[in-house]
N, C-alpha and C positions, 0 to 999 in steps of 0.2 A: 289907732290912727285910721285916718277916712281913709279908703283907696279909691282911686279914677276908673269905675268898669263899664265900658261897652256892653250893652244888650240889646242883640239885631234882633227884630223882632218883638218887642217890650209893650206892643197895644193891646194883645188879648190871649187870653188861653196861661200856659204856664208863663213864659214872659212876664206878663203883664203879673200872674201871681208873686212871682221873682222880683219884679220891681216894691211889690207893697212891704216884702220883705227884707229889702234893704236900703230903701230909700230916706230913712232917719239914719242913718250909721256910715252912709255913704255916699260919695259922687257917685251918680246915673249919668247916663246917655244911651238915650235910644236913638234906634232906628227903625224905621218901618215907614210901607206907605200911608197910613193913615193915626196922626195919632192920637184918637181914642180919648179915652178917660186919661191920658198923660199931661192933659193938658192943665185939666182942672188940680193935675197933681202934682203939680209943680216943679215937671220932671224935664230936663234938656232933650228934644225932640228933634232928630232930621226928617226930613221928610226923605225915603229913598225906596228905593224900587232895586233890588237886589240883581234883579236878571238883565239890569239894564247897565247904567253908570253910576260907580260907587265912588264917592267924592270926601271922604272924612276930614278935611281942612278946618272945620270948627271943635274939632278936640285939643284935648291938653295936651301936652307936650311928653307925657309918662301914660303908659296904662298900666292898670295892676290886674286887671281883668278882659275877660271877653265870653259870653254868650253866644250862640247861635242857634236862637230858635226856628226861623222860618221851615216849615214841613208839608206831606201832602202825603195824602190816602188815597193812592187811588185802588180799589181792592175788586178787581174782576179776571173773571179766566185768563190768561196769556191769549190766548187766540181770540180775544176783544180786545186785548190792548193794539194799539196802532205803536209805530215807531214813535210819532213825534211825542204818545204821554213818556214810552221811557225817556226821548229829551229830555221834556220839556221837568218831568219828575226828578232828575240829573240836573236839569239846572239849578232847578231852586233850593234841592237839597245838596248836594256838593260843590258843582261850580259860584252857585252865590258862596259858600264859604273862601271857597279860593280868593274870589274876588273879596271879599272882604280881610282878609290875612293879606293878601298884597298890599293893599289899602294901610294895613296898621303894623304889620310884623315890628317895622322898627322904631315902633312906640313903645314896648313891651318893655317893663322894668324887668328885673333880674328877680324870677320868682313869682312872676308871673301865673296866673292858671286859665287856661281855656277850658273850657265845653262846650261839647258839641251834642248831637243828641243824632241816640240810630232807634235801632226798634228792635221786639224781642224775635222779631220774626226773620233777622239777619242769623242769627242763632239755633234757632229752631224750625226748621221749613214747615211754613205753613201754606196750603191752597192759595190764590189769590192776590200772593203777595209777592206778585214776581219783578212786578217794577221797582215799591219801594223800599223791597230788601234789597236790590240791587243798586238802588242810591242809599240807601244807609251805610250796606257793604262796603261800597267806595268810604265813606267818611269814618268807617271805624281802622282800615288800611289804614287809612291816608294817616290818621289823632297816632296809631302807634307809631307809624314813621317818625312825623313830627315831631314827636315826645322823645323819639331817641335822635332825635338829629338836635336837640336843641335842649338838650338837659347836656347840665344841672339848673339851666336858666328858665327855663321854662318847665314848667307843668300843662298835659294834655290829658283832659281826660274824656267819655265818653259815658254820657247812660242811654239807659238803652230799656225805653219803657215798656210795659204791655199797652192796651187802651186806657185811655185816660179820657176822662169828662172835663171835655174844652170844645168852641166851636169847630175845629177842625173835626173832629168825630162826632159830630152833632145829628146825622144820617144814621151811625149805625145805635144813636142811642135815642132817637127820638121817641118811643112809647116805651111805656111800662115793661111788657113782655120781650123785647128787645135789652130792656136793661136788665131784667131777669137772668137771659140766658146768657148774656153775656157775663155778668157777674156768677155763675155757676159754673164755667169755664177756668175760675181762678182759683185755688186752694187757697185764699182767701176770701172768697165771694163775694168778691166787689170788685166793680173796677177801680180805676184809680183816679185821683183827684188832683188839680193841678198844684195844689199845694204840696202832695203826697211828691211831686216831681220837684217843685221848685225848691224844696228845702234841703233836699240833694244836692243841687247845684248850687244853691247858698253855701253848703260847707266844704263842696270842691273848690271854692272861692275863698273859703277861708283860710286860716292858719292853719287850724286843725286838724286839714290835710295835706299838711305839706310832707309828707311824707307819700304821696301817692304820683304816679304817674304812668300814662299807658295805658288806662286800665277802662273796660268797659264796665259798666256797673248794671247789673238789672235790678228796677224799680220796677214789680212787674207782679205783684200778686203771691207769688211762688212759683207762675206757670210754667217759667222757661227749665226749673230744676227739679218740680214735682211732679210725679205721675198719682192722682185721687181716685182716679175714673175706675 
């Protein structure tokens, strides 16, 4: 049976690999601000700006799903970060969620599955990453509350990637030797691929895990559980 899922963010990176992978089998609706190759792909597009006004009036009436890709890297010392990137890093990655679950919470069919997406570095303290573990943070808080405040009806779950080749990380991967050392980093020696994420999130969406809830998952190399070095 097709199901109706929401995917905020569905124009590029994993999103957009998320879409090619269920776009024959199922209702899509995106959103994002610009939409991309969604168009040519025959796929239901809002145009929407997440930090701004979130308007879903043009969905169906059930959802069986939700997504929520939108993210942000901002990876430098704490004493260069200013206030407004943790904001503004906090907006895009938690309060746009909020703002979108206000928006649908009570469209959600019974059995529903949400995703959210954190990083491995909420997990594992890493240099660098003080802003956007601390908005991840929030969002993996936030998926276990959720998940027990609203089970059996709902499923929440969270992954929780290493780096991945998408244009949001397209800086720390742009030459060879940059991709080297960061794929030597992982006890699998690669980094990760959007597809390697989105087929995660395809089967949190499925049946096949309805038995899961609460749960952060890392998609991440082996980094965040093996020590190689």
């Amino acid at each position: 049976m097709k199901k109706n899922i929401l995917i905020v963010g569905g124009s590029s990176g994993i999103g957009l690999e998320l879409v090619k992978i269920l776009k024959e089998d199922h209702n899509l609706y995106t959103a994002s601000r610009n939409a991309g190759p969604l168009q040519e792909m025959g796929v239901q597009h809002l145009p929407m700006d997440i930090t701004g006004e979130v308007n879903f009036e043009n969905l169906p009436e059930k959802l069986d799903g939700l997504v929520y890709c939108p993210g942000s890297i901002n990876l430098k010392p704490f004493k260069m970060l200013s206030l407004e990137t943790f904001q503004e890093d906090m907006d895009l990655n938690f309060n746009g969620l909020l703002r979108v679950l206000k928006a649908t919470i009570s469209k959600f069919s019974p059995g529903a599955s949400l995703v959210f997406f954190s990083t491995v570095a909420v997990g594992s303290g890493m240099p660098f990453h003080t802003s956007v573990a601390a908005a991840k943070g929030a969002i993996e808080g936030f998926a276990k509350a959720l998940a027990a405040e609203y089970a059996p009806n709902l499923r929440v779950n969270v992954i929780a990637p290493s780096l991945v080749d998408t244009p949001l990380a397209e800086r720390l991967l742009n030459n060879e030797k940059k991709q080297e050392k960061m794929a030597e980093r992982h006890p699998l020696k690669r980094v990760g691929t959007a597809s390697d994420i989105a087929e995660m999130a395809a089967f949190l969406l499925s049946d096949k895990s309805g038995w899961m809830t609460g749960q952060v998952l890392g998609v991440d190399g082996g980094i965040s559980t093996l020590n190689i070095q």
